[in-house]
C-alpha positions, 0 to 999 in steps of 0.5 A: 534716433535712439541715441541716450533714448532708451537709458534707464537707471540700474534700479530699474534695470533691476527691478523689470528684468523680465520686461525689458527683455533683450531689447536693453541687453543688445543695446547694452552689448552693442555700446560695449562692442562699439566702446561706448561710441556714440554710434546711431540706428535709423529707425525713422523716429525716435522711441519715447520713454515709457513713464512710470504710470503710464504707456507713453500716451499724453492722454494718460498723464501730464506730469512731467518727470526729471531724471531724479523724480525717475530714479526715485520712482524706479526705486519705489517700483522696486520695492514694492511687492505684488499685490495679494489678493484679499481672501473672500469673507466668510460671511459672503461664502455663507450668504451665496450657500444660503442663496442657493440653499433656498434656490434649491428648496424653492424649486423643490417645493415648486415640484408638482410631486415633492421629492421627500427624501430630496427635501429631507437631504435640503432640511438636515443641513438647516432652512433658511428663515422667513419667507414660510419656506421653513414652516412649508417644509415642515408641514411636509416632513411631519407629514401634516401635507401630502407630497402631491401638491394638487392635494394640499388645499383639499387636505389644508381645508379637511384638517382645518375644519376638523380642529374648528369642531373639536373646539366647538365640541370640547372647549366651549364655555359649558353655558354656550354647549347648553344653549346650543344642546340637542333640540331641547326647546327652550321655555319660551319656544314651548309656552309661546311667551314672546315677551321673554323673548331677548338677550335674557331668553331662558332654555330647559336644560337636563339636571345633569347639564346643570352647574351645580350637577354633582354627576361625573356626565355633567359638562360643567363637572367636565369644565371644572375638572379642567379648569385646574389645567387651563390655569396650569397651561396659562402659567406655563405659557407667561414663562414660554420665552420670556425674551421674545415679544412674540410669548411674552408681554402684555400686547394684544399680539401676545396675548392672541399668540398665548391664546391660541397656544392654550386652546391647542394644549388644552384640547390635546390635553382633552383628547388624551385623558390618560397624560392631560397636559404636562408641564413643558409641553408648551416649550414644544408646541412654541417652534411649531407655533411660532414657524406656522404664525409667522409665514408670509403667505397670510392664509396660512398664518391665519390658520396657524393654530390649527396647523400648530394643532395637526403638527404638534399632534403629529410631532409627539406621536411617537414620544406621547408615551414619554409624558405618562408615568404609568408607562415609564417602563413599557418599552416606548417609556422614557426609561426604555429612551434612556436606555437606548442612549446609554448604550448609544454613548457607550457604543461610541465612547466607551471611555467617557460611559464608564466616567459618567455612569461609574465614576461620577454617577451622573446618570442619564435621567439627571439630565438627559430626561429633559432633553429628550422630552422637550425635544432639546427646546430648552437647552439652546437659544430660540434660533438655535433650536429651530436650526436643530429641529430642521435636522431632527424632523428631516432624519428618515429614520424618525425623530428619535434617532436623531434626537438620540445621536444630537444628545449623545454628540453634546456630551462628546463635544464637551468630553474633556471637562466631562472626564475632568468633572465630578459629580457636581460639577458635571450635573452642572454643566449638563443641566446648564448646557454651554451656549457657546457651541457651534450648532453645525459641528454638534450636528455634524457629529450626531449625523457621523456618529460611528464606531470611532468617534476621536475626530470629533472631540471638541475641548470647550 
């Protein structure tokens, strides 16, 4: 029987009128038709009520309700609103980017033929850390590895041992060259005096190759005149990073890094005569360094300096020229560079050239000189710059391009306190670049650097 069954308080009736539907309706016009009468339906058994936090089933709660606990939780149901749903935090959207970023980069470094221009479009958006992804696809972009991948053990190994001579050759210990020399025989091989025989066996050696040879042929006047550089490079290298245990310190594992990194500037320095070893070099060779050292595969962190070496090599062939005076107005000089950057801010800002160049006559080698020199090492956090190095290494048109287009976007995204500066206080800012600025959005601006460039202003 469904007589007083199917009653339910008005809250109720208020709160679920969509679920109700027009069953309670044609109850509700039935007792008003029948004047409230006391009239019946035979349905064969009576309907249960539904409680609030359940669908009827014993199984589903034991609570018993009253009329009143009804009412009161009929109330509550009423006012209480939907659910909302929480939005997803942007930490787990950037850790599935990154999943499927090295997904992709995985898979393309798997290819038997890497696809360079591919590996480029992964690189310029950034790589992930660890793992020797990074330093895998840098050896690529550099061009330090070949895109075929049945060649890279042949070319690894043929480049490998080529740094193994060069470093016999050019960074012995003058003494161990001698010893080694040309076939000359010793004293004791040519009088047959086995008693001299030992540790303290003495050698011929030429009067040039002696250590008190004035001759400018002598390999000691050679190790001498670069002994001034080692001792340069070595001071240089105990300021490289100071904050990170990897440079600094006095452990056996920074000093071996700090080792390895002077054998590769000082051999450079000796393979160029004309520009030595000059002062900041070592802030370029450290996120080569660093990358190639700390690859897990452990083959090739053993090899790590003389990779570094090839790839260092590589990385400053179009930009050695910055580094020598003498050439500072050829056309690949520094001063040339400067140009070209100059004109670049001016084709994409005309408003903040003239501020720079006219009004507070903060000229790009105030500041710029340093950036792009250094390739930008210097003016960020560590991870920042490897982050920034992605992208410059992957730009097809070579690193200069978009090494020019990221300096000319950081002083787009710090325009307006550029234009509210003087002199002083711009040469400030720019040396002493903010550490605040999103790296991604300064990078997108280098990539979308155009005609207009209002959208890409950023007040900092």
């Amino acid at each position: 029987m469904l007589k007083g069954k199917f009653k339910l308080p008005d809250k109720a009736r208020r709160a679920f009128p969509d679920r109700l539907g027009s069953l309670v309706v044609s109850f509700d016009d039935k007792d008003d038709e029948n004047g409230g009468s006391d009239s019946t339906l035979e349905f064969g058994e009576e309907l249960e009520v539904i409680q609030p936090n359940g669908l009827g089933s014993d199984r589903e709660s034991n609570v018993v309700y009253d009329d009143d606990d009804t009412d009161i939780h009929m109330d509550q149901w009423a006012r209480q609103k939907p659910d909302k749903v929480d939005p997803i935090p942007a930490s787990f959207l950037k850790a599935i980017a990154a999943d499927e970023k090295r997904s992709d980069l995985e898979y393309e470094l798997s290819q038997r033929d890497i696809n360079l221009e591919k590996l480029q479009r992964i690189a310029s958006t950034g790589l992930p850390d660890g793992g020797g992804l990074r330093a895998t696809a840098w050896k690529l972009l550099l061009g330090y590895l070949p895109p075929s991948h049945d060649l890279w053990e042949k070319e690894l190994t043929e480049n490998r041992q080529k740094y193994v001579k060069l470093k016999e050759d050019l960074l012995l210990n003058p003494s161990e060259v001698t010893r080694k020399g040309n076939g000359t025989p010793s004293s004791t091989e040519k009088y047959g005096d086995s008693d001299l025989d030992g540790p303290l066996r003495r050698h011929e050696i030429s009067e040039e190759d002696h250590p008190l040879s004035l001759g400018k042929a002598s390999v000691w006047h050679e190790y001498f005149q670069h002994t001034e550089i080692v001792e340069q490079i070595d001071r240089d290298l105990q300021r490289t990073h100071p904050d990170m245990k990897f440079f600094s310190g006095d452990s056996s594992f920074s000093r071996r890094n700090r080792e390895s990194m002077r054998n590769v500037l000082l051999l450079f320095a000796k393979l160029n005569p004309a520009i030595r070893y000059v002062q900041g070099m070592n802030e370029v060779l450290a996120p080569i360094y660093y990358v190639f050292s700390t690859d897990t595969d452990t083959q090739n962190a053993a090899h790590a300096e003389q990779d570094s070496f090839a790839c260092f090599v590589r990385l400053l062939s179009d930009s050695v020229d910055h580094f020598c005076q003498q050439l500072d107005n050829s056309s690949g000089g520094i001063l040339s560079t400067l140009s070209r950057f100059s004109d670049l801010l001016k084709a994409n800002d005309e408003e903040l050239w003239r501020h720079l160049e006219f009004t507070t006559k903060v000229k790009p080698q105030f500041y710029a000189f340093r950036w792009i020199t250094l390739l930008l090492s210097q003016e960020f956090n560590f991870e920042s710059t490897l982050r920034i190095w992605d992208t410059i290494l992957s730009n097809p048109f070579g690193v200069q391009d978009m090494l020019l287009r990221i300096c000319c976007a950081m002083l787009l995204c710090v325009k307006s306190r550029l234009l509210r500066g003087d002199f002083v206080a711009n040469l400030k800012l720019l040396q002493h670049y903010p550490d605040n600025i999103n790296i991604e959005y300064l990078l997108q601006v280098a990539q979308d650097l155009g005609p207009d460039t209002s959208s890409y202003r950023l007040s900092l």
